[in-house]
ROMIMAR-730307 format. One record per residue (C-alpha): residue in three letters; y, z, x. Coordinates in pm, whole numbers. Example, Ala and Ser with C-alpha at 12.3 -4.5 7.8 and 13.67 -1.06 7.14 Angstrom:
<nodes>
<node type="ALA" Y="-450" Z="780" X="1230"/>
<node type="SER" Y="-106" Z="714" X="1367"/>
</nodes>
This chain:
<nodes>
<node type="UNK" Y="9305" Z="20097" X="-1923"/>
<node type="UNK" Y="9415" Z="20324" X="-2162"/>
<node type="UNK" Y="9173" Z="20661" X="-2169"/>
<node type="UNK" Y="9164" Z="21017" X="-2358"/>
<node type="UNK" Y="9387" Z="21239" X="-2289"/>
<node type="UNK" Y="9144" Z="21500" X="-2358"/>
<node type="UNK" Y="8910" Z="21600" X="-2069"/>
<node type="UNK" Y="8544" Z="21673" X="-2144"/>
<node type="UNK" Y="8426" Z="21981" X="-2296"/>
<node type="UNK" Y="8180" Z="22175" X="-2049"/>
<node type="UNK" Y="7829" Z="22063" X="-2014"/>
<node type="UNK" Y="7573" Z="22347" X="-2067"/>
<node type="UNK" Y="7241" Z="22378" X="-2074"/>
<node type="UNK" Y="7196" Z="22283" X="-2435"/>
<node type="UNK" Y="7465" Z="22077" X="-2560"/>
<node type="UNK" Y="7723" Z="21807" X="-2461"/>
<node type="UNK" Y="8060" Z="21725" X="-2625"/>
<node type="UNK" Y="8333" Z="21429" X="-2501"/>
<node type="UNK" Y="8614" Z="21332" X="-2723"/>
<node type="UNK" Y="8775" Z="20975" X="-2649"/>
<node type="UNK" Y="8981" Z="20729" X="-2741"/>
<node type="UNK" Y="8804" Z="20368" X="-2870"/>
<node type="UNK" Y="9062" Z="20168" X="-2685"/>
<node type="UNK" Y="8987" Z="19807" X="-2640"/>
<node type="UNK" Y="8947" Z="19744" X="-2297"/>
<node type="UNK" Y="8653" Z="19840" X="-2243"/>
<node type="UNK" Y="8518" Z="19590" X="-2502"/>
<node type="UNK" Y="8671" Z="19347" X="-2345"/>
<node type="UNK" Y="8530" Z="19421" X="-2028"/>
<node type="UNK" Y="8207" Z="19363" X="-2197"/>
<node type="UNK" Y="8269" Z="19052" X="-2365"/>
<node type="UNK" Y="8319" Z="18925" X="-2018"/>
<node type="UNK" Y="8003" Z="19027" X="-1922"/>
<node type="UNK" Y="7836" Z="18872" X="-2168"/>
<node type="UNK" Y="8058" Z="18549" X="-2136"/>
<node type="UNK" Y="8163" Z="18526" X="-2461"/>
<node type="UNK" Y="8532" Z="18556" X="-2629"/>
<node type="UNK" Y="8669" Z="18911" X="-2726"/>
<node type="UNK" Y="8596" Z="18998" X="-3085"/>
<node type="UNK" Y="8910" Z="19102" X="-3243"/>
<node type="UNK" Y="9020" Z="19408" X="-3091"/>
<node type="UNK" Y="9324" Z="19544" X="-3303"/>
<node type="UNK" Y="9376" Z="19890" X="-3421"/>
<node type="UNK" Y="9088" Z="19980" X="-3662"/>
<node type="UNK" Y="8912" Z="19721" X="-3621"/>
<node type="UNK" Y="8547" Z="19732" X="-3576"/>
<node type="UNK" Y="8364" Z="19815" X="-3281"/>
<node type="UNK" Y="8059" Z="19545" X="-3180"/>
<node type="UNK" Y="7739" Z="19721" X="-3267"/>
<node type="UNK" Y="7597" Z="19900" X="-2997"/>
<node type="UNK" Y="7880" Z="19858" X="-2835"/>
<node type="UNK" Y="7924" Z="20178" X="-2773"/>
<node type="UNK" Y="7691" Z="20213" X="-2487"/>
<node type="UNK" Y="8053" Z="20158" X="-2304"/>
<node type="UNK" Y="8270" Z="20452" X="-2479"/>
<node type="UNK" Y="8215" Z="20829" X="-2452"/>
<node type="UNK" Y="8022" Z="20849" X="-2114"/>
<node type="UNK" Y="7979" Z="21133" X="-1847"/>
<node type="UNK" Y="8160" Z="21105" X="-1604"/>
<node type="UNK" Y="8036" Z="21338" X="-1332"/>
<node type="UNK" Y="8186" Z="21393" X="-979"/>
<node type="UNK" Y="7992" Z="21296" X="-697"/>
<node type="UNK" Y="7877" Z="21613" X="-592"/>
<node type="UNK" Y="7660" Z="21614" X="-924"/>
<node type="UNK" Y="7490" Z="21347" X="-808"/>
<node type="UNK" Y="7111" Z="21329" X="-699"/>
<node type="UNK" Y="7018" Z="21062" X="-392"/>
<node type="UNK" Y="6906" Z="20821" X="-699"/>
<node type="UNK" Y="7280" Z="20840" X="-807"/>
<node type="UNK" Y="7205" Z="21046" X="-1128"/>
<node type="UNK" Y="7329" Z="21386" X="-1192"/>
<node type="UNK" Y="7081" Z="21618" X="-1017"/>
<node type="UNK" Y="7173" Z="21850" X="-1374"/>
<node type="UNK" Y="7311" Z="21859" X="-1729"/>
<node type="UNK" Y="7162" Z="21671" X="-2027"/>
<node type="UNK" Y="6880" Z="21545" X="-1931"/>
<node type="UNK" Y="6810" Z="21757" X="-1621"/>
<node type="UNK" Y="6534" Z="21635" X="-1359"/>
<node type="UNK" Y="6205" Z="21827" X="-1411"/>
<node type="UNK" Y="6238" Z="21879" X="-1038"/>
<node type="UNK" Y="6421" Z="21798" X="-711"/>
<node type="UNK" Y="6398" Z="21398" X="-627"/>
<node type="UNK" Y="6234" Z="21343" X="-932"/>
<node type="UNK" Y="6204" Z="20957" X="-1031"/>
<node type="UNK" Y="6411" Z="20857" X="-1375"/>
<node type="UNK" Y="6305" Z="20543" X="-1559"/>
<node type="UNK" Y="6474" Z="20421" X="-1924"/>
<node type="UNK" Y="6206" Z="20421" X="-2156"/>
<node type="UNK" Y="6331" Z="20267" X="-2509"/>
<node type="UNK" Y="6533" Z="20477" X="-2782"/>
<node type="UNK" Y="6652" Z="20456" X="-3144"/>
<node type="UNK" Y="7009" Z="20362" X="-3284"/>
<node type="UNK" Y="7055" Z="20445" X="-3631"/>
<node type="UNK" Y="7423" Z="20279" X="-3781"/>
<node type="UNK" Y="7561" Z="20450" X="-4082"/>
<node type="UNK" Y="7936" Z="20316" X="-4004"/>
<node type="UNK" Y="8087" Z="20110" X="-3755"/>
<node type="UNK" Y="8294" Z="20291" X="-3453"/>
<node type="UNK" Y="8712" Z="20189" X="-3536"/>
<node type="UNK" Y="8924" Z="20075" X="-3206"/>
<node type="UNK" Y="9231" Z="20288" X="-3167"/>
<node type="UNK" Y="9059" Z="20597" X="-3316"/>
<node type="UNK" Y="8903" Z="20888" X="-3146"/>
<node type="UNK" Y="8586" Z="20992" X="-3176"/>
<node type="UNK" Y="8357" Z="21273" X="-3032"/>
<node type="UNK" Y="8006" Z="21243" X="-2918"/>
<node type="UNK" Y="7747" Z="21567" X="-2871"/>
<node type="UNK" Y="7481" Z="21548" X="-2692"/>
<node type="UNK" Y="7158" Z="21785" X="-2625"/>
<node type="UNK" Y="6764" Z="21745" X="-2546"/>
<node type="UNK" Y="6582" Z="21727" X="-2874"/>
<node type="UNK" Y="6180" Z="21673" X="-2751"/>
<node type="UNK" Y="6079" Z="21726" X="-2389"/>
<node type="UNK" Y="5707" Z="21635" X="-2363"/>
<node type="UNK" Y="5446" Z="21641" X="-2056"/>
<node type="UNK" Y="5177" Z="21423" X="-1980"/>
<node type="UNK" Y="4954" Z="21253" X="-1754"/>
<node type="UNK" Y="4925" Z="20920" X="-1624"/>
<node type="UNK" Y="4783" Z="20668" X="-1365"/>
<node type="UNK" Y="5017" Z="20775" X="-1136"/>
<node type="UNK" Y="5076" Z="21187" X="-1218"/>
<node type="UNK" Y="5223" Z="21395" X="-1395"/>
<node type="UNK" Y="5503" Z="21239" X="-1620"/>
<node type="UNK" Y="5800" Z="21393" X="-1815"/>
<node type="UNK" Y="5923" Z="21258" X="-2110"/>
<node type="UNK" Y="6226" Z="21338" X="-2263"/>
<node type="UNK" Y="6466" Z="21249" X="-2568"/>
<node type="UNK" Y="6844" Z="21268" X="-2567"/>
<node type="UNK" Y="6960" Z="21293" X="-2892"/>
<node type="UNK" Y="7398" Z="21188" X="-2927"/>
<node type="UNK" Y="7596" Z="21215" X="-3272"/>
<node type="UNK" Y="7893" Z="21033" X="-3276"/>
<node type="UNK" Y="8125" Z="21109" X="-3548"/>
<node type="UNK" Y="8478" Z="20978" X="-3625"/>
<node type="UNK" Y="8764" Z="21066" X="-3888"/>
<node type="UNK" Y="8484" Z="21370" X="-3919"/>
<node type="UNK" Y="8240" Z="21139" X="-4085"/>
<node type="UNK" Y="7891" Z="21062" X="-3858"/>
<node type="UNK" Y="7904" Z="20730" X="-3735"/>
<node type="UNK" Y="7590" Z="20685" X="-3501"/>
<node type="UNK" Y="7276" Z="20881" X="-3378"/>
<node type="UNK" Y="7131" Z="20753" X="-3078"/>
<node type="UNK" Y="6836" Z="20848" X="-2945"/>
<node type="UNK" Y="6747" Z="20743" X="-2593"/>
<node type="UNK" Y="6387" Z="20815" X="-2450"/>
<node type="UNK" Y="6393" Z="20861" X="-2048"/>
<node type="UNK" Y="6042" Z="20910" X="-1834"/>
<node type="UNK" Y="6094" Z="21108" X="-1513"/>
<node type="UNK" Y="5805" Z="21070" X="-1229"/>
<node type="UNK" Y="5735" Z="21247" X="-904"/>
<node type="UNK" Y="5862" Z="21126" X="-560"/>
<node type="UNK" Y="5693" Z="20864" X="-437"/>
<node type="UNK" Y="5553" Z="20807" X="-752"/>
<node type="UNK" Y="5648" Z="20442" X="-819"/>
<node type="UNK" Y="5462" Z="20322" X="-510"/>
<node type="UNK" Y="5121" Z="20362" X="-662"/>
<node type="UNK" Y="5236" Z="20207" X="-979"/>
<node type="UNK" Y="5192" Z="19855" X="-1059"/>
<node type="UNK" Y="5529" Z="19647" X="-1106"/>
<node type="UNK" Y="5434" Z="19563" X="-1478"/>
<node type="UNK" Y="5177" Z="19359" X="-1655"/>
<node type="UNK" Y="5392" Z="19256" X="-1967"/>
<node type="UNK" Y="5219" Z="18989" X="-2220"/>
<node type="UNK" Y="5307" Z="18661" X="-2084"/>
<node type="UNK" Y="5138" Z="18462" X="-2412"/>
<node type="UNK" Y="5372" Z="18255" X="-2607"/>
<node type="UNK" Y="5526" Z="18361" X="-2881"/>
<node type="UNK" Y="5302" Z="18415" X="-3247"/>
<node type="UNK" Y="5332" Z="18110" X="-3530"/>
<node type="UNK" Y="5563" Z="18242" X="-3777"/>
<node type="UNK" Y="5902" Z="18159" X="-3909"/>
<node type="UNK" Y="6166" Z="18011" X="-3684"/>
<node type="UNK" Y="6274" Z="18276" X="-3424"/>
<node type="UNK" Y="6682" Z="18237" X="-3322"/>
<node type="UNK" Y="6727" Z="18236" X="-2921"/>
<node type="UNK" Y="6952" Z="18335" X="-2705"/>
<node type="UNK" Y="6948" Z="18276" X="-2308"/>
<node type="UNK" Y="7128" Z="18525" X="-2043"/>
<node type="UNK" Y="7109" Z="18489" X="-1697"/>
<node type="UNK" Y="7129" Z="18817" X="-1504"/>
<node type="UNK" Y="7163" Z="18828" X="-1107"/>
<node type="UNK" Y="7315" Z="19117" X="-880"/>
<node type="UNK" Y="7671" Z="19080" X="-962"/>
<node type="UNK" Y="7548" Z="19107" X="-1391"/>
<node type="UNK" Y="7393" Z="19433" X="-1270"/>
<node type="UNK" Y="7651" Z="19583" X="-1048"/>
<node type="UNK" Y="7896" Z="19528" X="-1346"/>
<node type="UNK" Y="7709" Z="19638" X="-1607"/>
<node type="UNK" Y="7656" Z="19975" X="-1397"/>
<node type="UNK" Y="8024" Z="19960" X="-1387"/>
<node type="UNK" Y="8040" Z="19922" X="-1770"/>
<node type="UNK" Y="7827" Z="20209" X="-1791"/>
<node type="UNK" Y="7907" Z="20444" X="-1547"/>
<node type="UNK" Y="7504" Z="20403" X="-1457"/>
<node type="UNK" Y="7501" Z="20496" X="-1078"/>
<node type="UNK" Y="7158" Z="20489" X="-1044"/>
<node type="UNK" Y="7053" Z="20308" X="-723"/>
<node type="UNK" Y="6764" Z="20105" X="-809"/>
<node type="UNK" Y="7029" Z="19858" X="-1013"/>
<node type="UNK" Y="7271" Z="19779" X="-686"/>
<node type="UNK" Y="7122" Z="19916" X="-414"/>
<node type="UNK" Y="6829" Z="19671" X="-257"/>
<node type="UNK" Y="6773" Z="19886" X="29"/>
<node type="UNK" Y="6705" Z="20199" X="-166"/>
<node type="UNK" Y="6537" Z="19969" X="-422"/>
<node type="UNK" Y="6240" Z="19850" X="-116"/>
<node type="UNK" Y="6184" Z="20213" X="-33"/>
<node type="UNK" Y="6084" Z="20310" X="-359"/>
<node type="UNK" Y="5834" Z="20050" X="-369"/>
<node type="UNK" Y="6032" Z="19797" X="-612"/>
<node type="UNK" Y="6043" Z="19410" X="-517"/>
<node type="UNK" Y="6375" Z="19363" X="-611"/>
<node type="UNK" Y="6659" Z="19527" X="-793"/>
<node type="UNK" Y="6556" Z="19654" X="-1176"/>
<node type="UNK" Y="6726" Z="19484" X="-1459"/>
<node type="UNK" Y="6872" Z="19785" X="-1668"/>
<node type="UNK" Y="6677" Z="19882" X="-1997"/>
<node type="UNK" Y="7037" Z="19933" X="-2215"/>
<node type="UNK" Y="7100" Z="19581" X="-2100"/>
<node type="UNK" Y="6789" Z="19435" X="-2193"/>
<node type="UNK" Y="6852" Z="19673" X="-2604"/>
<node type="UNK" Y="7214" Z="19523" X="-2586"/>
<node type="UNK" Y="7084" Z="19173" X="-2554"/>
<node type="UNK" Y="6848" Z="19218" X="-2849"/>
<node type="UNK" Y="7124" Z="19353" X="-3040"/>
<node type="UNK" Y="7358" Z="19082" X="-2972"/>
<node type="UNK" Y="7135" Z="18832" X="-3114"/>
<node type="UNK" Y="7136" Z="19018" X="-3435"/>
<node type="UNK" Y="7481" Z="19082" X="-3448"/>
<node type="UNK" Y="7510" Z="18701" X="-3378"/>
<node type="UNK" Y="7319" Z="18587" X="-3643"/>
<node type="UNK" Y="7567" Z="18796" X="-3947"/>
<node type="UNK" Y="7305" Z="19046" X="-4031"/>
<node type="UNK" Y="7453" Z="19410" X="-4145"/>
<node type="UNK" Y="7356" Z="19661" X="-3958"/>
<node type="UNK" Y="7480" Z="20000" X="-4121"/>
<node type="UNK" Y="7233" Z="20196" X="-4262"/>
<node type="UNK" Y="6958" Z="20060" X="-4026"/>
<node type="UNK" Y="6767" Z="20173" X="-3766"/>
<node type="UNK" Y="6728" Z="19976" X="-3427"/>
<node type="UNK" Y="6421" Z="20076" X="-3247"/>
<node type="UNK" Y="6332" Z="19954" X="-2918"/>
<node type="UNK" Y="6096" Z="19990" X="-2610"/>
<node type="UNK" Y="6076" Z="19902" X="-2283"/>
<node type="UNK" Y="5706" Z="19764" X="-2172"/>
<node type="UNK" Y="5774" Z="19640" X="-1834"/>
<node type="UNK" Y="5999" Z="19643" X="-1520"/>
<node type="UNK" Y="6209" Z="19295" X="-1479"/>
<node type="UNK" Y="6321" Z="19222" X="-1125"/>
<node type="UNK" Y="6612" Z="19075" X="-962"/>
<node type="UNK" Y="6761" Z="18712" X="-1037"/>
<node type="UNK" Y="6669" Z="18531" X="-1372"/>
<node type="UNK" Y="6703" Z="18431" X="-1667"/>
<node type="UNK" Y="6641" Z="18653" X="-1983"/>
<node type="UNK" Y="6508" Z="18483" X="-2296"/>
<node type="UNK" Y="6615" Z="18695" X="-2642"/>
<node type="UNK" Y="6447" Z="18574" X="-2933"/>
<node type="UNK" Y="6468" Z="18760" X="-3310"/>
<node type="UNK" Y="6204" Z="18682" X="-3627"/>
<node type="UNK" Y="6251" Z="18760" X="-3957"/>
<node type="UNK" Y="5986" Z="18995" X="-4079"/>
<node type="UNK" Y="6027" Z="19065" X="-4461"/>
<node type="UNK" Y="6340" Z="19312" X="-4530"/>
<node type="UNK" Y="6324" Z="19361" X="-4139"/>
<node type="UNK" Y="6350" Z="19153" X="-3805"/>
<node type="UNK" Y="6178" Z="19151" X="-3469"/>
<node type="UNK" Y="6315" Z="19129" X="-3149"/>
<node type="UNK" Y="6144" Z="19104" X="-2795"/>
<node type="UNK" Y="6327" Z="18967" X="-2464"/>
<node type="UNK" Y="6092" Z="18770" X="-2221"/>
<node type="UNK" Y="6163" Z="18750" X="-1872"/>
<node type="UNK" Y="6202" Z="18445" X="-1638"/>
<node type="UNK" Y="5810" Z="18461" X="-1597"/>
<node type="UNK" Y="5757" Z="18464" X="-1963"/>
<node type="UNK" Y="5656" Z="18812" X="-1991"/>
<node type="UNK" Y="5755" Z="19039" X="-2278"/>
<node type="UNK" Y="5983" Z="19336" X="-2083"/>
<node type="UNK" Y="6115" Z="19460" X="-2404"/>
<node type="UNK" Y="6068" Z="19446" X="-2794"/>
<node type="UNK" Y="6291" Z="19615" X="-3087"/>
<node type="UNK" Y="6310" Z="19622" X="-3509"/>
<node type="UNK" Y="6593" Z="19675" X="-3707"/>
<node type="UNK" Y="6483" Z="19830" X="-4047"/>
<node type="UNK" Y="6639" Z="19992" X="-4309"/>
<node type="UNK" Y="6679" Z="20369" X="-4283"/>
<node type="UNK" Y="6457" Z="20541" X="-4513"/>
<node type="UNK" Y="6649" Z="20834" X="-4508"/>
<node type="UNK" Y="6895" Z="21062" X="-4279"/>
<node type="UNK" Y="6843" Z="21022" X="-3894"/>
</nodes>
């Protein structure tokens, strides 16, 4: 695999800069995933939307890393020691598609840190805000939303009530059908350089107080965005905005399904009980991210 010869710029405490190379092989390690044929893949082509989920990642030596697997500091930090991390939802906003062969840089910082209360303590809610720009024109903000909880937290939490009704009447929604079991997740961690324990590890997993291994959030986005990429639709100059509303456990099968609504179109991924884990809306961009 062919990677950047230029090494991260230092993290600090406020911003975040990697420069890499959009090779292909990393794509196609992800069309595998997904079980579907490579898109082409040739210099300057286009990158898959959202697709780069899989480029321009931290890649942190293991001393960085916390007992949950995630960098104990950097951008986002833990509130405090042992803190719990959960992936909340976020907002991709596409002004031009990411070119294989071409480098590009991504910076990254903490734009909103917010505290609150809930059921289960005190909660910490942060937003990582990444600019990717390439040929020194912005290609993609992403915003990713990420909920940190106390130790021990998760134990007096519920596993997730998500809406289990069927889908509303309305115009035809399209459908697609991914199954996801332990060797989906361990490779998508892969994909991702996601270390975080509560994806592989089922040991570590039963001590927090989880049934099963968690089905990643960025997978669950991904899905919904494949569907629309599927389906033709354009996606520069709009903003995908999704959230996750409830934990999905181990082995199943994920059901995507996207509805037109007006100049826009609804997405929401049920999981192999029928509840909704996750919901998203591509609109048009009323303005600069």
């Amino acid at each position: 695999m062919r990677t950047s010869a230029n090494p991260p710029d230092p993290v600090s405490a406020d911003v975040a800069t990697r420069r890499e190379l959009i090779a292909p092989e990393p794509a196609e390690a992800l069309a595998g995933l997904l079980d579907i044929d490579p898109p082409p893949l040739h210099d300057h082509a286009p990158l898959p939307w959202l697709w780069h989920w899989i480029y321009l990642l931290e890649r942190r030596p293991q001393r960085d890393l916390g007992v949950d697997g995630h960098p104990a500091h950097g951008i986002p930090a833990p509130p405090g020691s042992g803190w719990l991390r959960m992936f909340a939802g976020g907002r991709v906003t596409a002004h031009r598609p990411l070119r294989v062969g071409l480098p590009a840089t991504r910076t990254t910082r903490v734009s909103r840190t917010v505290e609150k209360t809930g059921r289960s303590g005190p909660l910490t809610f942060v937003t990582v805000r990444s600019e990717i720009e390439q040929d020194g024109a912005l290609a993609i903000v992403d915003e990713q939303d990420i909920v940190y909880r106390p130790p021990g937290s998760a134990r007096s939490r519920p596993a997730g009530t998500g809406d289990a009704s069927p889908p509303p009447p309305g115009p035809p929604a399209v459908t697609l059908r991914f199954a996801v079991d332990p060797v989906v997740l361990f490779r998508f961690s892969a994909l991702t350089y996601n270390a975080h324990r509560i994806h592989y590890d089922r040991a570590y997993v039963l001590d927090e107080g989880y049934p099963d291994l968690l089905v990643h959030g960025p997978l669950q986005a991904l899905l919904m965005g494949e569907l629309i990429r599927r389906t033709g639709t354009a996606t520069d100059g709009k903003r995908f905005a999704y959230r996750l509303l409830a934990p999905t456990f181990g082995a199943q099968v994920l059901t995507v399904t996207l509805t037109p609504d007006g100049a826009a179109f609804a997405a929401e991924v049920r999981d192999g009980n029928g509840r909704i884990t996750a919901t998203g809306e591509l609109t048009p961009t009323a303005g600069p991210a």
